[in-house]
Phi, psi and omega in degrees: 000146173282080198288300180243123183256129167241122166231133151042044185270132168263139180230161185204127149285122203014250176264023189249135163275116188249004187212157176222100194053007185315103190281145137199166196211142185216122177259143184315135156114322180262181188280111144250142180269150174247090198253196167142175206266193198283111150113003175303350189102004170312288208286347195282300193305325198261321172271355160302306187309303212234033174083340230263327203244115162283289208284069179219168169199153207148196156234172203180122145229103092023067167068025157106017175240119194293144182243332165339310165272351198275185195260156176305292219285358172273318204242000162284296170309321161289003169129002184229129169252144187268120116263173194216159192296134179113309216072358174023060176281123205288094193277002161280345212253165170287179160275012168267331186249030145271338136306287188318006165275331213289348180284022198279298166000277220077029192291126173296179190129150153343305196288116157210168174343296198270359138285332161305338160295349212260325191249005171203063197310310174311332180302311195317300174272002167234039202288321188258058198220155197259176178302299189318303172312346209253160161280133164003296193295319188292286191325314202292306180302321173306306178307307176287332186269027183274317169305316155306336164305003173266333173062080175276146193276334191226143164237159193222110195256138173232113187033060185302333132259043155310098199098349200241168174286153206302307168334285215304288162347329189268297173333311184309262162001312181270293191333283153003291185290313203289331187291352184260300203296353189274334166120011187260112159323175160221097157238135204263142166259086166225173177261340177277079194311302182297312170336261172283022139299318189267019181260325184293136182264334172228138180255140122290126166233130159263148147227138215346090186057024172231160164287100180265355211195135165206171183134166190285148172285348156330294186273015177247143194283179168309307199261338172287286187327302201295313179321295184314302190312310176279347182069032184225000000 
C-alpha cells in the first residue's frame, strides 16, 4: 500500500523556486533515502511534507488523503512526524518533557516514555537533565524519540547524522531498524550516499530541487549515485 504519494510538487521562498516537479512515493513498511548535496532542497521537501513551506503547489497524499492544503498540526495528527535538522530542542524543558511535547497528539500506538526509553536507555538516565548538558548524539536521541512520542505512521529524519561520530552514528541507524520493526515508514534525509543507501529499500537523489536518480537501492552502484548527487 501506498502510504505517501508526491506528484509534481514545486516550492518557492518568495520569488526564488527550490523545488521543481519533484515525484515521490514511500509504501507503507519501508526506508526510502533522500540523499543529494548541501542546499539541493532536502529539508525544503520534508518541511513541504508536514506543512512548514506555504508557497508550494503540487499534491501530497497522505494514508489516501490529500494534504496539500492542510495546516501542520492536521497532518501531525495523521500520522507524520519531522525530526528536523539541528534537532531543536526546547532548552528550557528537561529531556522528559521534551518528549512528552512530542505527545500532545495523542495519537494511540506503540510509542511511550517507557518505550523510548527502552530504545534509548541513556534518555533514561538522563530524563531530568536540560538538553545543553547531553552530547550531540544523546541530543539526536532526544529528537527522535519527541518524534516518536506522536506514534507516527511515516518518520521523516532530516540528517540525523550530521556532526557526530561514526559510533554514535551506527547507534543511530540500529535504533531505525527496531523503529521500522514497530511497523513506522522512513523517510532519511542524507548527505551521506553509502550510509543511506545501505539503510535504504529505495533512493531519491536531488540536485538542485529535481530528481535526478530514483531506484531500489540494490541496484543502484556507487558511480550511478555519485553522477546524480554531482551532476556530473
Amino acid at each position: 500500500m501506498t502510504l505517501l504519494e508526491v506528484q509534481a510538487l514545486d516550492a518557492f521562498y518568495g520569488d526564488f523556486q527550490a523545488l521543481f516537479g519533484v515525484t515521490l512515493r514511500v509504501e507503507a513498511g519501508e526506508t526510502v533515502a533522500l540523499i543529494g548535496a548541501n542546499g539541493a532542497g532536502k529539508t525544503t521537501f520534508l518541511k513541504c511534507l508536514v506543512g512548514l513551506i506555504g508557497s508550494r503547489r503540487g499534491e501530497i497524499r497522505f494514508a489516501g488523503e490529500a494534504i496539500a492544503a492542510a495546516p501542520a498540526e492536521r497532518i501531525s495528527r495523521l500520522g507524520l512526524s519531522l525530526v528536523p535538522e539541528g534537532r531543536l530542542l526546547f532548552p528550557s524543558l528537561t529531556v522528559e518533557e521534551n518528549l512528552m511535547m512530542g505527545g500532545l497528539s495523542r495519537r494511540p500506538g506503540a510509542w511511550s516514555l517507557a518505550r523510548v526509553y527502552e530504545l534509548f536507555p541513556v534518555l533514561g538516565e538522563r530524563r531530568r537533565q536540560w538538553p545543553d548538558q547531553l552530547s550531540g548524539g544523546q541530543q539526536h536521541m532526544v529528537a527522535i524519540g519527541r518524534a516518536l512520542m506522536s506514534n507516527p505512521k511515516l518518520l521523516l529524519c532530516d540528517e540525523i547524522s550530521l556532526g557526530l561520530a561514526p559510533l554514535v552514528v551506527d547507534q543511530i541507524y540500529e535504533s531505525l531498524g527496531h523503529i521500522r520493526a514497530e511497523g513506522a515508514s522512513i523517510v532519511l534525509v542524507e548527505q551521506d550516499v553509502k550510509r543511506a543507501a545501505g539503510a535504504a529499500d529505495r533512493v531519491y537523489c536531488l540536485l538542485k530541487g529535481r530528481v535526478t536518480l530514483h531506484g531500489q537501492a540494490r541496484g543502484l552502484g556507487l558511480e550511478q549515485l555519485s553522477r546524480a548527487y554531482f551532476g556530473t
